[in-house]
N, C-alpha and C positions, 0 to 999 in steps of 0.2 A: 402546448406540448403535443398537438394531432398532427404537427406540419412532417413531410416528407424527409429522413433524410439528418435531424435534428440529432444534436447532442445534449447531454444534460450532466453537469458535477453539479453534484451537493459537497458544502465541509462545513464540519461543526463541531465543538469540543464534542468530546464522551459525555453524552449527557445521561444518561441509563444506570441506573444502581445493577441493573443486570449484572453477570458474571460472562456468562455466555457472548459471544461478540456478536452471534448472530440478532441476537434480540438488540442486542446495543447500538448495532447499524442499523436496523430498523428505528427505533426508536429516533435515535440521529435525524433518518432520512425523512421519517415525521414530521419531524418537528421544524427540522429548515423548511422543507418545502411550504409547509402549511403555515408558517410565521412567513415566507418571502411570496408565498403567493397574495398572500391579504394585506402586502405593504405594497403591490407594482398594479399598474392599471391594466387593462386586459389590452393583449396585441392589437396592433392594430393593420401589422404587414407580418408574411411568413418571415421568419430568422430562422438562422443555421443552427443556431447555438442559444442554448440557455445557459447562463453560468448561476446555479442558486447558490446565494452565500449570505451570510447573517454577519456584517461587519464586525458585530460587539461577542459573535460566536468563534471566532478563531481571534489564537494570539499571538499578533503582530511582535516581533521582536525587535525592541532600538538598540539603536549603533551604540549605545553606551553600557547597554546591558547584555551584549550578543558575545563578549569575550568570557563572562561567566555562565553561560550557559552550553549543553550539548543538546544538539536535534539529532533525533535518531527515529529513523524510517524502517519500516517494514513494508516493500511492496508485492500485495500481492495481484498476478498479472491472469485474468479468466480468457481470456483469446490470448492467440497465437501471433497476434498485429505488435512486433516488438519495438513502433512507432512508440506505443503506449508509455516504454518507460523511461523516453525522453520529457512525453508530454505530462507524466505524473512529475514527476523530479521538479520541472518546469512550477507545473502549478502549485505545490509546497512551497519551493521558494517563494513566490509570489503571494501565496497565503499567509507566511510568516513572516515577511520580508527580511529574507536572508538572502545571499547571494550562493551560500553554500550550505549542504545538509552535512553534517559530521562522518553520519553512519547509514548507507543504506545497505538493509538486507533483502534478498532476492526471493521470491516466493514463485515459483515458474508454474504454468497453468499446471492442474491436473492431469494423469496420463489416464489412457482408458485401462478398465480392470486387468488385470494380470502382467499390463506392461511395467517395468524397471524405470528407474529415471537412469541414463545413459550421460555419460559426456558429450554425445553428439547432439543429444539434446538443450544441455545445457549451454554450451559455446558460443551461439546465435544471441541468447539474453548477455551473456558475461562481456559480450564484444560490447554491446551498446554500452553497459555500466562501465566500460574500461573506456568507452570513448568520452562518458561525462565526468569520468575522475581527470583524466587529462585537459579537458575545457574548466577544468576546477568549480563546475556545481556537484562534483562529492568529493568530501576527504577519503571515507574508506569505504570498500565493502565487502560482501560479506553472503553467508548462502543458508540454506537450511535442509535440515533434514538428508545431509548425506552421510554417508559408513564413510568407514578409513576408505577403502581401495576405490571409491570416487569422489572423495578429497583430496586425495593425492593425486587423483591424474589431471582434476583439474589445477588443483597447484604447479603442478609442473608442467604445463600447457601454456597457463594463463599468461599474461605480461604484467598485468596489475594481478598480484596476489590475492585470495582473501584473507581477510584480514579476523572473522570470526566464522563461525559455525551453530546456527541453531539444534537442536537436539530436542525432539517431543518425546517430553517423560513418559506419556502415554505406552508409547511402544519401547521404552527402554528406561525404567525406574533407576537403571545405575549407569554411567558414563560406562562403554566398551575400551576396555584397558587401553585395546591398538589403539581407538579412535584418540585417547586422551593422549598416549604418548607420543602419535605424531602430532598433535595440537601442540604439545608442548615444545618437538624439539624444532619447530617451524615458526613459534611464537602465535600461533592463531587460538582466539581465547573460544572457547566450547560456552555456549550459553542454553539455556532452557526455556522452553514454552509446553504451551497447551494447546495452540491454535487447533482447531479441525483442517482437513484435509479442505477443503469449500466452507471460506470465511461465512458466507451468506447466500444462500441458494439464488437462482433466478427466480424461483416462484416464491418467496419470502420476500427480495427486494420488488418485484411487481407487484405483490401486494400492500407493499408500503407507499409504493407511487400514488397507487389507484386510494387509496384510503387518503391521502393528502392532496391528491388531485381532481379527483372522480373521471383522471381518463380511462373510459373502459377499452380502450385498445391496449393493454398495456403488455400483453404479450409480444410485442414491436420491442419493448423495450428490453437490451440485453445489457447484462453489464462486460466493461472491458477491462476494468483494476478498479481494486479497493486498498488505497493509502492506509496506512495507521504512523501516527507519527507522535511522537514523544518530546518534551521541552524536558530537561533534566539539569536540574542545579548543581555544576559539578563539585563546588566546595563540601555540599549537604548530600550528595548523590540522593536527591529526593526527585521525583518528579513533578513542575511547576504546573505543568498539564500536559494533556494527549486529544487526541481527535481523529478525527477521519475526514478522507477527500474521496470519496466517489463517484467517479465517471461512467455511464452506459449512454448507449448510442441505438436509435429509433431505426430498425431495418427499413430498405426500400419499402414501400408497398407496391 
């Protein structure tokens, strides 16, 4: 992991009794790297790319059971590089062996203190997710954390609709009448989380590198999106499992 330039994804179920996601991605990020690094032999030429993955840790989905089941994705994107959420969507499928994700919702980087989330900001990300609904790796999507009056302008902007809306109870214990009743008369379903604003800090997932690693350069290492993705039994509406896919990328030196 010292070479120039290098990528790295971890995925692994939710392995953490934790509550908190941040501790649960760490925990994760443990535990693959430190189980995939004591099963591979040491390099022995620079590579681009590491891809760390624990086959019996993520769950593969067959053709015979994939018509009962819903995948449903939350991504959230830390850099501005909106490559990222072709290349995350990409690696889910592949993880799960799906050709298509049911439901991806959009988690757009952090803005700095006292800035607004804007439509202009948001339109860059919604184009790519409208480019992979129409390639059909998503059925639907979907966004989070907006009020009525930028829901609606991105609804009535967008080509591909959303199709729901996250809502963090944190800052709004009761659904906003406006926001419910245009969810309603639009058809987009209003859902609930807890997420924090920064799923898992940079100095939290470096921490977790170097503790599974012992690479002490590991401030090099930044992250660019952290997947969460859900298997859901839709007869049972239970959850079959969940996991994470995490990708960061080694700056120049």
């Amino acid at each position: 992991m010292s070479q120039e330039g290098k990528t790295i994804t971890t995925r692994a179920t939710a392995c953490s009794p934790r509550f908190h996601p941040e501790g649960e991605i760490q925990d994760c990020v443990r535990a693959t790297l430190s189980e995939w690094f004591a099963t591979i032999p040491p390099p022995t030429s620079p590579t681009d790319t590491i891809d760390c993955s624990i086959p019996q840790a993520t769950e593969a989905i067959t053709p015979e059971e994939r018509e009962e089941l819903k995948v449903s994705v939350k991504l959230f994107i830390c850099e501005a590089d909106l490559s990222s959420i072709k290349d995350a969507v990409d690696k889910a499928c592949q993880a799960l062996a799906v050709s298509q994700l049911d439901s991806v919702i959009i988690a757009p980087p952090a803005l700095p203190e006292g800035e607004s989330q804007t439509l202009d900001n948001l339109q860059p990300a919604w184009r790519e997710l409208e480019g992979l609904v129409q390639s059909h790796k998503i059925a639907t999507i979907g966004t989070s954390d907006l009020d009525k009056e930028l829901l609606e302008q991105l609804y009535n902007w967008a080509q591909v609709k959303p199709s729901s809306n996250q809502v963090n109870l944190a800052s709004c214990c009761v659904m906003p009448p406006d926001l419910t009743a245009f969810a309603k008369e639009f058809d987009i379903q209003l859902l609930t989380h807890n997420d924090p604003k920064e799923l898992i800090t940079a100095a939290s997932f470096q921490e977790a590198v170097q503790e599974s690693t012992q690479d002490l350069e590991v401030a090099d290492w930044r992250l660019e999106w952290v997947l969460r993705y859900s298997i859901i039994v839709k007869s049972r509406g239970i959850i079959k499992a969940k996991g994470y896919l995490v990708h960061a990328k080694r700056s120049s030196l």
